[in-house]
N, C-alpha and C positions, 0 to 999 in steps of 0.2 A: 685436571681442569679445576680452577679455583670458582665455585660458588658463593657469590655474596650477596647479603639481604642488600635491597638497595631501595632507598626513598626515591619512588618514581618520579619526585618532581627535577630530582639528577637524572632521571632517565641513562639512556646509552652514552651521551658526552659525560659522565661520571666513568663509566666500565671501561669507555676508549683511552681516558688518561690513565685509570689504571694501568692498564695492558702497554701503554704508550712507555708508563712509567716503570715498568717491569724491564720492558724489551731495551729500555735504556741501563739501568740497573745492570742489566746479566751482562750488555755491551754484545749481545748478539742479533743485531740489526743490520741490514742489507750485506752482513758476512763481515763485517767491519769488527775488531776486536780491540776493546779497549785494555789500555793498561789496569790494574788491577790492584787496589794496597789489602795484603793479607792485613786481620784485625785478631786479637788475641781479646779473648773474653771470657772472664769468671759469672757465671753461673751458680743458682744452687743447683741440686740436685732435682726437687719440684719442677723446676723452670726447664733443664737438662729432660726431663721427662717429656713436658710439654711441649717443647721442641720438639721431641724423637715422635710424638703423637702425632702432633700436627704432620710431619714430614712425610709418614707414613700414609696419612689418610688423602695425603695429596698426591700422592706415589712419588716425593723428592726428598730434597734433601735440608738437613737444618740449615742451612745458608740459603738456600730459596725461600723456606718459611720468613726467615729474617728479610731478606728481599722485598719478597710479598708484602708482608706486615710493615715495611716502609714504605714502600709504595701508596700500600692504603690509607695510612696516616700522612703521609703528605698528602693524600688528594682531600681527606677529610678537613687537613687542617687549611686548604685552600679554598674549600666549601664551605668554611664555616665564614672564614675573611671575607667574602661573598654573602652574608648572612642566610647562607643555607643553613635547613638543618637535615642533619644526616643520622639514619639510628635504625632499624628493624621495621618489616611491614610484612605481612602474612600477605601471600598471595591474592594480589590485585586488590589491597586492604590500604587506608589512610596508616600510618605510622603510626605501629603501636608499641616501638620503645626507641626513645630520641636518647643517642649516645651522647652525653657533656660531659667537659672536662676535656676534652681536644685542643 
């Protein structure tokens, strides 16, 4: 299960596109299966890491992370177009670090 700090003034219409935009992503939605273009990607080694980290600590796989991580930068960068801002908040705390450069 993927945990993200979230600016409560996104509230849960933030987390539902995510997930909205996941479930579109994988193309595993009402059993429906999309077609698919494999992507060939050069990596460093750092980043190859980072991946296998991530992957792990979410119990998947580096093409989910990858998934994911678009997902949330598209919702980010449609929150911003919105002039939301989106960034880190301690529990049930005002924003105490605003993501830029989205």
């Amino acid at each position: 299960m993927m945990h993200l700090p979230v600016d409560r003034s996104l509230g849960n219409e933030f987390l539902s596109k995510i997930y909205a935009k996941q479930i579109a992503m994988c193309g595993c939605s009402m059993g429906n299966v999309k077609e698919k273009v494999r992507l060939s990607l050069d990596v460093s080694l750092e980043l190859n890491q980072t991946l296998e980290d991530l992957a792990e600590k979410i119990g998947g796989t580096k093409s989910e992370v990858l998934r994911k991580a678009i997902a949330l930068m598209e919702v980010m960068v449609e929150a911003k177009q919105q002039g939301k801002r989106v960034g880190i908040a301690d529990k049930d705390q005002p924003l105490a670090t605003e993501i830029v450069g989205i």
